[in-house]
Every structure is written in structure tokens, then in C-alpha cells.
N, C-alpha and C positions, 0 to 999 in steps of 0.2 A: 486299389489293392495296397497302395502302400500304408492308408492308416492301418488296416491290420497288421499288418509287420510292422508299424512304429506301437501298438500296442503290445504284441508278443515282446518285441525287443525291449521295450519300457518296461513289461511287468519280471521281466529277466534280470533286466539289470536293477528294479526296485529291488526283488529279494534278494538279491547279490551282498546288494548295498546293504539291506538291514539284516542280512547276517551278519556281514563286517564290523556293521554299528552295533549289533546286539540289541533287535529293537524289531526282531523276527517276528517276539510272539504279540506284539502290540500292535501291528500291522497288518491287513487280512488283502486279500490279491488287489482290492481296486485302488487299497492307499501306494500297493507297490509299483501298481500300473501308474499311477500320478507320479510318482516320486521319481520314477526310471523315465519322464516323459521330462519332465520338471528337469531333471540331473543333465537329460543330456541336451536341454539349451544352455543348462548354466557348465556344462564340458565344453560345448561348443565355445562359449562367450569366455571361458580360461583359455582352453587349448588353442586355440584361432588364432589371434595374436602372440602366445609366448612360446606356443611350440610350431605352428605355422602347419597343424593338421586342423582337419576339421573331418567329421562324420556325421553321418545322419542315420535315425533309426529308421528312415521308411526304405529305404534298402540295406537288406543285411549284409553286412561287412562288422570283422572282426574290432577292429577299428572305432567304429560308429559302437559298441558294445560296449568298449574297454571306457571310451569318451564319456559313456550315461553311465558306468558304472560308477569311476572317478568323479561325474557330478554329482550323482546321487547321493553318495557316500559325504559331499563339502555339504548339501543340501539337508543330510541328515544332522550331522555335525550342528550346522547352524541351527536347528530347533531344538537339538538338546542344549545349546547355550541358553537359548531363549526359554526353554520350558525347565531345566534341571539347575541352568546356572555353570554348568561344568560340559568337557566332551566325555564320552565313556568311551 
């Protein structure tokens, strides 16, 4: 049970994220579902040591949300470096 709530919550906080990033219409649900799965190991691997939270998307808590969102969004960041050269 829990992968599907770490999908739901993954594909939530992908589009979250590439609303934020501006990067909604070049993104279709399974790159969101990656990218919101993706984000929130690399929130987990930020937040864990500097904020001393951690969450997980296979139970939902608000938390574990805001953590894949926040990675998501550094994780998006980082490919428009690599693909545009700039963030937007």
C-alpha cells in the first residue's frame, strides 16, 4: 500500500514543483511522478541533517509533501542548469 501513496504523493509534489519551476507544460504525469519521488530523497538527504526533519512519501503526512516538494523544485532547478545553462 505504501507504493501507491509514494506515487500519488510523488506525482503531487512533481507538479507542484514544475508549476513553481515553470516547466508544467513540458512535463506529462509520469515525468511528475519521477521527479516528486526523485525530490523527495534528495529533501530527505537536505532536510535530515540541516533541519533535523525527515519525511516519507509512503505515508502521507503534510511534512513528507512539503520535503518532495522543496526537493523537487532543487531537483528541477538542477536540469535547467544543465539543459538551459540558467534557473528560471
Amino acid at each position: 500500500m505504501g507504493w501507491i501513496i509514494a506515487i500519488i504523493v510523488g506525482g503531487i509534489a512533481g507538479w507542484l514543483a514544475s508549476m513553481v519551476m515553470n516547466r508544467n507544460a513540458s512535463m506529462g504525469i509520469f515525468w511528475n511522478i519521477v521527479v516528486g519521488c526523485i525530490g523527495s530523497v534528495i529533501g530527505n538527504l537536505i532536510a535530515g541533517p540541516l533541519l533535523g526533519v525527515s519525511g516519507s512519501v509512503q505515508e502521507f503526512s503534510l511534512t513528507g509533501l512539503i520535503i518532495a516538494i522543496v526537493g523537487a523544485v532543487v531537483l528541477l532547478a538542477i536540469v535547467n542548469l544543465i539543459q538551459r545553462g540558467r534557473v528560471r
